[in-house]
Structure formats: C-alpha cells, structure tokens
C-alpha positions, 0 to 999 in steps of 0.5 A: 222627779220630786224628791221630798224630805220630811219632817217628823211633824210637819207644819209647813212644805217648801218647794225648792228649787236648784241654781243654775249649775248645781242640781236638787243633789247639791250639799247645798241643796241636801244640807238645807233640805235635812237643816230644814226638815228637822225644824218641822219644814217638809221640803221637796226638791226637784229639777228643771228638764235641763238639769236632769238632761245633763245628769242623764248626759254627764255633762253639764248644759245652760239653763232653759228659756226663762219660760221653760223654767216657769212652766217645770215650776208651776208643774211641781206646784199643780202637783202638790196636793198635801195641805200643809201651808205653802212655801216656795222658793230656791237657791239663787236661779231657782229662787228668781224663778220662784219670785216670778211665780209667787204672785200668782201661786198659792204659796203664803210667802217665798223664800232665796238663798242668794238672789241673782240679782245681775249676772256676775260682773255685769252689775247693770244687768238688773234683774229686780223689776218683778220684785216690786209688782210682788205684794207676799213677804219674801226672804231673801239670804244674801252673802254681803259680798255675793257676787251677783248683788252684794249688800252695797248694790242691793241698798241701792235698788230700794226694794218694797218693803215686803221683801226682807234682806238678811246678809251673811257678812263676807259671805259669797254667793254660795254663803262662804266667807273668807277665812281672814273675815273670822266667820265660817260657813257653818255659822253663816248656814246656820244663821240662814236655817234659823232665819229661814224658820222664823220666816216662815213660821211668822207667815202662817196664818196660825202662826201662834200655835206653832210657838211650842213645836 
C-alpha cells in the first residue's frame, strides 16, 4: 500500500521510505509527510512486506534481505506515473536503501533523515562504499551524536562532495538532543524540513520558477 500525502499545489513528489523498526505511520514519518506537503512536496509513503507482515501479526519482525528490500522499492518507483519531478529517499534503513537505488532511478536527487552509516555500536561495520559510486547530489539529515555515525565518524569517511551533510547538533538518530544541550526536537525537525525543501527545490531543473511558491 502507498499512502500519498498531498500538497496544495505540488511542485516535486518524494518517495519515503521507513526505518528499520517504525513502519510509514510512525510520527516521525507522518509528521515529515504533513511538514513537507505544506511546503508544496507530495509525499508518498509505503512499507517493506516485512513491516506490514508485522502490523497484519502485531508484533514486531527483522527487516528483509537487503535484496527483498530493493526490489519492494524499485516496485513503488515503477508504479509512480505522476509527473512531478522525483525524489527518493527514507528514514535511516530506508533512506540506504533509497542510496542504493538512486543511481539507476529517475529521481533527480535523494534525500536521508539519519543514514546508518554502521550499525549501532559496531562503528567498524561501515556501510558507505556505495555512497562513493553515486554521482546525484544526496542530502543526508544526521544528529551530530547519532549513534549510527556521529559527525566526528562521518568527518572521517570523506564522502564525494555530491552528498551533502547537515547535522542537527546533540541530536540522536531520531534527531532528539539532550535537554541540558539547550536545543529541542521541534527546532531540529524544523531545521531538517526547511533544509530538506531547499534541497530539493535546488535540484529541479527549473528550480528558478519556483522561488515564488
């Protein structure tokens, strides 16, 4: 199932896809839908067949095989005949997949809210070699103390210069920081919103006649 969330006047579509844990219905993945939307981005949202095995099941199951995840993307993508200039993209494991895809795919850029970069506390389990093969700009959204690649890890892979970093400072892998850091999610997700937009908007080729929506 595809859910679409729809702008007013659309001027782009964003694929998004889900993490690991949390499904399309997540708040993260609603509020980012709704955030985006409202700034002229349709958004549609699916799951992978093991999410929704787990929701049919009500209770929570390990992601696919990396290949079962790609081909449930690429579906999605074949069956996304609207026109609009494409996006792709997700929310950490959904937004690798994306990566992994975007090469090959009509989207114009892509977009992740917390790349995996390794898997939690497993730091030498880097998961970027594909990264350096994609020539489309990439934004990636990371909290600077994420724990599946913080800002002091990432400053070290030397990403090409196609992919573009912004951190969310003191922010975790879902974007929240510590209350003692003085910042707040809702500034942070905010931020990522405007941010994301701006990417966007910037990679459609007529990018200059959109300055007034």
């Amino acid at each position: 199932m595809i859910l679409t969330t729809k702008a007013h006047k659309p001027w782009a579509h964003l694929i998004l896809a889900h993490g690991a844990g949390a499904g399309m219905n997540s708040d993260f993945m609603e509020l980012t839908a709704l955030a985006l939307a409202a700034n002229g981005i349709q958004v549609s949202r699916f799951e992978f067949a093991y999410m929704q095995l787990a929701t049919q099941l009500g209770k929570r199951r390990p992601p696919d095989r990396m290949e079962k995840l790609l081909a449930c993307y690429q579906q999605v993508l074949r069956d996304n005949t609207d026109g609009l200039p494409l996006f792709i993209g997700g929310k950490s494991m959904g937004g690798r997949v994306a990566s992994m895809l975007m090469q090959s795919s009509a989207a114009l850029a892509g977009v992740c809210f917390g790349y995996p970069f390794h898997p939690a506390g497993k730091p030498d389990k880097i998961r970027t070699e594909h990264l350096y093969a994609i020539n489309k700009p990439m934004l990636i959204v990371q909290g600077a103390r994420d724990t599946m690649g913080n800002q002091q890890e990432i400053d070290l892979y030397a990403l090409p210069q196609n992919i573009q970093l912004s951190y969310l400072a003191d922010g975790d892998h879902s974007f929240k920081p510590r209350k003692v850091s003085g910042f707040t999610f809702e500034e942070h997700f905010e931020h990522a919103m405007n941010i994301t937009t701006s990417f966007i908007k910037q990679h459609i080729p007529s990018h200059s006649n959109l300055d007034n929506q």
